[in-house]
C-alpha positions in Angstrom: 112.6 164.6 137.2 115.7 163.5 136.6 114.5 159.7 136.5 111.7 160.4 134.1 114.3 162.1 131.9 116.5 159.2 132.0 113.4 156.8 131.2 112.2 159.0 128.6 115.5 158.7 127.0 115.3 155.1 126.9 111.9 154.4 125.8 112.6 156.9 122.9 116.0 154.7 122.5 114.3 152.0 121.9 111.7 153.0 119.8 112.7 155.5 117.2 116.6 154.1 117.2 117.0 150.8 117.8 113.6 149.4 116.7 114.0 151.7 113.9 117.0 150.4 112.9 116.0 146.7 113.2 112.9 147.3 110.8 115.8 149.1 108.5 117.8 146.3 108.1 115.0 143.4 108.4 113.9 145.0 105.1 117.2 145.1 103.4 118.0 141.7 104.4 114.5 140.1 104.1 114.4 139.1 107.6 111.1 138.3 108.7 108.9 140.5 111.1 105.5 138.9 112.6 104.6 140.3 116.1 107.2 139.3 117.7 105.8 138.7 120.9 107.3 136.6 123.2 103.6 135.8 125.0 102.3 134.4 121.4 104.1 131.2 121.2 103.0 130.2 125.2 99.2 132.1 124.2 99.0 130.2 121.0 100.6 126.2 122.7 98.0 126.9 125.8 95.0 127.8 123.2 95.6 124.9 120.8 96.2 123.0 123.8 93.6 123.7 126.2 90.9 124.4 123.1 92.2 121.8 120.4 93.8 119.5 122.4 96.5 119.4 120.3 100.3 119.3 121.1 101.8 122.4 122.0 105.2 120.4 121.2 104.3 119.3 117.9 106.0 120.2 114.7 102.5 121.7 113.0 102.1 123.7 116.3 105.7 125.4 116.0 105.2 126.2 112.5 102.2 127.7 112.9 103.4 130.0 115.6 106.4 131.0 113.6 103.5 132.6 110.9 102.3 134.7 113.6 105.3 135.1 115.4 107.7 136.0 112.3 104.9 136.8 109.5 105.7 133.7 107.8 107.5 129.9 108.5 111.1 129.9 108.4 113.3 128.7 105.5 116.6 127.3 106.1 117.4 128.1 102.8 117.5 131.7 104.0 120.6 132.7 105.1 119.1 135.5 107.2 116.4 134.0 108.4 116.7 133.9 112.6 117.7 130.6 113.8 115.3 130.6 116.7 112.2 128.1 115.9 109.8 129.6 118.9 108.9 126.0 119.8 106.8 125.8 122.8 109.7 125.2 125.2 108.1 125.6 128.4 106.9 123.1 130.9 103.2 122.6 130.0 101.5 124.1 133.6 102.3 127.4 131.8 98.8 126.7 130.6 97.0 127.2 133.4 98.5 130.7 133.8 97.7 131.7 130.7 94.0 130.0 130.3 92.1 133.2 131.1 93.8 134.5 128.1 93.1 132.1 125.4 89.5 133.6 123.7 90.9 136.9 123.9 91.8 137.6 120.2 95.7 138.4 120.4 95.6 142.1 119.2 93.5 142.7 122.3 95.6 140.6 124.2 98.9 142.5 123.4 97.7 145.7 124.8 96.1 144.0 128.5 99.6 142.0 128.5 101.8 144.7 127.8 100.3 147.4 130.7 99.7 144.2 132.8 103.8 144.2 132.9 104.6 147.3 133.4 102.0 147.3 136.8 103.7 143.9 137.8 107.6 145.5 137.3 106.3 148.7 139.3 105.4 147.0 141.9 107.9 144.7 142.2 109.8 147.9 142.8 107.6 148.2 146.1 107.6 144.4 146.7 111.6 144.1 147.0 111.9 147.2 149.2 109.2 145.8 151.9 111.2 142.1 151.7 114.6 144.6 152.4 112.7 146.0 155.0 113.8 149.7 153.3 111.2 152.5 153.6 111.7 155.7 151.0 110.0 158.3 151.2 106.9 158.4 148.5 108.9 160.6 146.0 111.5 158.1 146.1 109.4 154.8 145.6 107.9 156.6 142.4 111.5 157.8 141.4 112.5 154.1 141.7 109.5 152.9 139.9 110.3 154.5 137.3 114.2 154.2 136.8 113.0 150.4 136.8 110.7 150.8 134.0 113.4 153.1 131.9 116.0 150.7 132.6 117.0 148.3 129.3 116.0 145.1 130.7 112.4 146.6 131.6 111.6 147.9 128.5 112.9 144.9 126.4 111.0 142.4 128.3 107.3 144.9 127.9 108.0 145.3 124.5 108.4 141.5 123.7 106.1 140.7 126.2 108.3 138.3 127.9 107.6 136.1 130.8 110.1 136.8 132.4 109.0 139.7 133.5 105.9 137.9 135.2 108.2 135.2 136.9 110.5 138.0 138.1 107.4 139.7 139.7 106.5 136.2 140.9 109.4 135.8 142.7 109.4 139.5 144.2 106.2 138.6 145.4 107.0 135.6 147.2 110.3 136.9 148.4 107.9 139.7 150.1 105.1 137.5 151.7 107.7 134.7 153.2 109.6 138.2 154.8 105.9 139.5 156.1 105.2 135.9 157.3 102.7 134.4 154.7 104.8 131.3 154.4 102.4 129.3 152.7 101.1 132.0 150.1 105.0 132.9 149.4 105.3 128.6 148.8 102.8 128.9 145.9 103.8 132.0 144.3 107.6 130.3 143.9 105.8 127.2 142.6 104.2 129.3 139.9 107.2 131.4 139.0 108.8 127.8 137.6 107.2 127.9 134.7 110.5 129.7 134.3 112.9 126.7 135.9 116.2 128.0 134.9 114.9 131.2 136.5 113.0 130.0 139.7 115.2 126.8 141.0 117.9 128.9 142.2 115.9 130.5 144.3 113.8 127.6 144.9 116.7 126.0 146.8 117.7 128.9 148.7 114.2 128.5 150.5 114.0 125.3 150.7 117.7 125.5 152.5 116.3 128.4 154.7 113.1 126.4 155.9 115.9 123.2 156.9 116.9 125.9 159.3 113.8 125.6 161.5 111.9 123.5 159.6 108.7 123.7 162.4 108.6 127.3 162.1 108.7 127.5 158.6 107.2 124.3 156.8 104.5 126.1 156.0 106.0 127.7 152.9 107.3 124.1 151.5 103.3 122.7 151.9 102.5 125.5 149.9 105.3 125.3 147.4 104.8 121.6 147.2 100.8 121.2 147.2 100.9 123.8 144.4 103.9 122.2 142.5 101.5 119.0 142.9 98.4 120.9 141.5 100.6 122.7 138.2 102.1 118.9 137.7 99.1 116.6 138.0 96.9 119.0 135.8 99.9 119.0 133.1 99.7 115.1 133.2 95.9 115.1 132.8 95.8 118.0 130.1 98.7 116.3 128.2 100.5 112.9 129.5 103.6 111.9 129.0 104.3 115.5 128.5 107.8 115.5 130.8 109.2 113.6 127.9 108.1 116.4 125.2 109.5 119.2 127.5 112.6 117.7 127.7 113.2 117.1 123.8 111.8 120.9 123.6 114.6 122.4 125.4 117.0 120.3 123.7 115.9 121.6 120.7 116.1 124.9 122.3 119.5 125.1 123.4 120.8 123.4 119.7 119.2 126.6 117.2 119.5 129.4 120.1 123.3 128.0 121.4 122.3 129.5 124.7 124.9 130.4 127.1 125.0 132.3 130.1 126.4 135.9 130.7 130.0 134.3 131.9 130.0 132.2 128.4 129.7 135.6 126.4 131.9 137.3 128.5 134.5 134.8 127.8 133.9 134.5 124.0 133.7 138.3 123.7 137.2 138.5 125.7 139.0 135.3 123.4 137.4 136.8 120.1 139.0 133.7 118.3 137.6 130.9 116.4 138.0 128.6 119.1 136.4 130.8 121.7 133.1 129.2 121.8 134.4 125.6 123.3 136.8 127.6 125.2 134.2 130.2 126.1 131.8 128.1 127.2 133.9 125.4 129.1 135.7 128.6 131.2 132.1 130.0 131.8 131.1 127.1 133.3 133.4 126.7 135.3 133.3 130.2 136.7 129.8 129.9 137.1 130.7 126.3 139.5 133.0 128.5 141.0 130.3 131.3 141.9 127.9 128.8 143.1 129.9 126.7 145.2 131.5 130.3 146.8 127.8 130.9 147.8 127.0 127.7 149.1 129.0 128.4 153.2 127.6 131.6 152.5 123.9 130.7 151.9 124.6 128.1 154.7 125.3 130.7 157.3 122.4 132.8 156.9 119.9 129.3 156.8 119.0 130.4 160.0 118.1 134.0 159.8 114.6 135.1 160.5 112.5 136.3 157.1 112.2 139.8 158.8 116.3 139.9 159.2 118.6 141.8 157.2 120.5 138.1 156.5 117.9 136.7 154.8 116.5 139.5 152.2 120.5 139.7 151.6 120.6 136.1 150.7 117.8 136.4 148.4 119.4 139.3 146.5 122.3 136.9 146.3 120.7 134.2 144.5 118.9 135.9 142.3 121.9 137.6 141.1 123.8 134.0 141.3 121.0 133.2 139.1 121.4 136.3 136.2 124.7 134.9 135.9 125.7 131.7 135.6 121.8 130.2 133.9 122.5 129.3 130.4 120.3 132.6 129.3 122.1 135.8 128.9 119.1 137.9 127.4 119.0 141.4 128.8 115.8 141.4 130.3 116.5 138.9 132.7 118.8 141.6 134.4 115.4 142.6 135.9 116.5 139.8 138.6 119.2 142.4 139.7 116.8 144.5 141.1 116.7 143.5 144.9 120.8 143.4 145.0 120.8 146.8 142.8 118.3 148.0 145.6 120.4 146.9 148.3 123.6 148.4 146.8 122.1 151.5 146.8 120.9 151.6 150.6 124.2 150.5 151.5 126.3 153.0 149.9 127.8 154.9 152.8 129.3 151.8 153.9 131.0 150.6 150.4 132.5 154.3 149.8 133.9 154.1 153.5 135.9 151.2 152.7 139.4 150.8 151.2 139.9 152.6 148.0 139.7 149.3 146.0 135.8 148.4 147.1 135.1 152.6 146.4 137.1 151.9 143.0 134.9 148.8 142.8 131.4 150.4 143.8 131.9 153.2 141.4 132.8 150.9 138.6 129.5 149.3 139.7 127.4 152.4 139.9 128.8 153.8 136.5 127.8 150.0 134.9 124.2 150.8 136.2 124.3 154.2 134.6 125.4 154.1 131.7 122.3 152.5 129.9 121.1 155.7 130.5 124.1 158.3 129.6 123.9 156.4 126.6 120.4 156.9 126.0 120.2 160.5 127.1 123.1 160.7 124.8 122.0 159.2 121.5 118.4 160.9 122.0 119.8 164.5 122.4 121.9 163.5 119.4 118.5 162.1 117.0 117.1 165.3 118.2 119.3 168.1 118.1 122.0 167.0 116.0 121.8 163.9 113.0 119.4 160.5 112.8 121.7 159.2 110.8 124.5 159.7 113.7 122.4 158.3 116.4 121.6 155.5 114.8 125.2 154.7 113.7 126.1 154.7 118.0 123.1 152.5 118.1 125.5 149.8 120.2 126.4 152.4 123.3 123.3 151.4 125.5 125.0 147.6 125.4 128.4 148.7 126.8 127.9 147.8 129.9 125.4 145.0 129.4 128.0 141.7 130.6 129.7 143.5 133.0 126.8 144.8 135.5 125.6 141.3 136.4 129.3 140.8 137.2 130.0 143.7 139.1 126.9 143.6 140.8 127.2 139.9 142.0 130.6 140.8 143.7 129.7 143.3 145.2 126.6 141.7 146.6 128.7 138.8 147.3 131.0 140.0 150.0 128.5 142.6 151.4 126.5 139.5 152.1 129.1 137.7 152.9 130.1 139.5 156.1 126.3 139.7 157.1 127.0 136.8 159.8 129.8 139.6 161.4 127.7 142.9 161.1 124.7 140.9 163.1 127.5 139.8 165.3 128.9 143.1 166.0 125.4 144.4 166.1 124.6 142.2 168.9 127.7 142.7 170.8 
């Protein structure tokens, strides 16, 4: 009950305050409103594409999906108008995915899409707690279930029908059929999920370092990573050559109007709050991010050799994927739905994090309270809409975002040293 409240809360959040707001002040500023859905610049590239056979790159292609995506084309004499361009900036397999899709008329489409990611998140929910090997009573699944889908990131990501969401249920379920044994099916989901890359390669590597381990035993997941990377790369070539080099210029363009950074880089900036905080920002973020990576590197190396059905290796994957939410150059909330196994794993592991010194029960509560308050917030400004003022709700519109930077920082370090000393539990364990 209480996680259906807390949900509740949020979806109204979302909704009736902060959506609200947003149409408020699109209006008063003349910022544009289209359908903004994430899914119609990828739907629209892979129809013209695959029906046309024109250019998803192409200049007249991103204009025309700026008229559906924003109502009309930017103007860059409009001061408000969003600097985002919604170019196709995705590798051009993402076609394939989406090719069952193209004739459905993109009305219909947004309904089928949107349920279609709220099943997928769900049961990622279930997929992460088989690869953690951690079995909840029924009550609890459904109680985690749907804390997930009232969580910020979750209901972002369904209501701009972001791919994300399908790669991080991607990657859940090939984290899940590599830990039941299904090597080869685990290889080809992982392939898929890279029509993400910034989001998949982390924990591409990870795998790819796990089968070095015992490479007889588990080569079967790189033939089926690598004959489906093969499939996705020679149909792109086919469907549109020379296409690598139009990808490439795509996310340049990407990165120059959307000055994407990574949650470290807005930490940083937020912190200097100076003029010169965005060189500064982003050089100290990237070096904090080489500084988390190349911590997990003797840790990752350890656990190469763990069994998929051993604790080491479903703690390793939380790792990365929370290595991943914070240091790629992409620091949008709903990404935070990569958090999920290590927020999982957290959870199970309480007893042991409270039984510590006070510093990692200072540390764990910091962490837990980071979690929750998306949710005290919500509960908060809903009960406030309803009981007391709009107007007042919508003036704490921000408090939901409080905690936004830190929670992918607090959970990686926690995650990191739990995993850390994995190699001395198992010892212990053994002994």
């Amino acid at each position: 009950m209480l996680a259906a409240v807390a949900a509740a809360s949020m979806w109204f959040y979302v909704i009736d305050i902060l959506r609200a707001r947003q149409i408020a002040e699109a209006e008063a500023k003349q910022i544009p409103r289209g359908n903004l859905s994430d899914l119609y610049p990828r739907w629209l590239g892979a129809r013209e594409l695959l029906l046309h056979h024109r250019n998803p790159y192409s200049r007249e292609v991103a204009l025309e999906i700026q008229e559906g995506y924003y109502g009309r084309r930017l103007d860059a004499a409009r001061l408000n108008d969003p600097k985002d361009q919604q170019g196709f900036a995705y590798p051009v397999y993402v076609v394939f995915l989406l090719a069952p899709l193209v004739g459905i008329p993109f009305p219909e489409l947004l309904i089928i899409f949107y349920w279609s990611l709220v099943v997928l998140t769900a049961a990622s929910v279930w997929l992460w707690l088989r690869t953690l090997r951690w079995q909840l009573p029924l009550i609890a699944v459904v109680a985690c279930m749907v804390l997930t889908l009232g969580s910020f990131p979750a209901v972002q990501g369904i209501k701009l029908q972001q791919l994300s969401l399908l790669v991080a249920a991607l990657l859940a379920g090939s984290a899940a059929c590599v830990a039941s044994g299904f090597l080869f099916c685990g290889g080809a989901l992982l392939a898929l999920a890279t029509i993400k890359p910034q989001l998949a390669w982390p924990l591409v590597v990870w795998l790819l370092l796990w089968t070095a381990g015992d490479w007889r035993g588990r080569m079967r997941l790189v033939l089926g990573f690598g004959l489906t990377m093969i499939l996705l790369l020679g149909g792109a070539e086919i469907v549109l050559p020379g296409w690598w080099w139009m990808f490439a210029e795509a996310i340049g363009q990407y990165r120059h109007y959307t000055q994407s950074q990574s949650v470290l880089e807005v930490i940083l900036n937020q912190m200097l709050g100076s003029a010169a905080s965005g060189i500064v920002g982003r050089v100290g973020g990237q070096i904090l991010g080489a500084i988390a990576i190349l911590a997990c590197i003797p840790v990752l190396w350890k656990l190469r050799g763990q069994a998929a059905d051993a604790s080491g290796f479903s703690c390793a994957t939380a790792l990365v994927l929370a290595l991943s939410v914070l240091v790629v150059p992409m620091y949008a909330p709903y990404n935070q739905v990569l958090l999920l196994p290590a927020i999982l794993l957290l959870v199970r592991e309480r007893a042991m994090f409270l039984s510590r010194s006070r510093v990692w029960r200072v540390a764990y509560q910091l962490g837990a309270l980071a979690v929750g308050w998306q949710w005290v917030a919500s509960v908060g400004l809903t009960a406030t809409y309803l009981l007391l003022s709009r107007d007042l709700a919508f003036r704490g519109w921000e408090w939901p975002f409080f905690a936004t930077f830190a929670l992918p920082v607090f959970v990686f370090v926690l995650i990191f040293f739990y995993v850390k000393d994995e190699p001395r539990r198992v010892q212990e364990l053994h002994s």
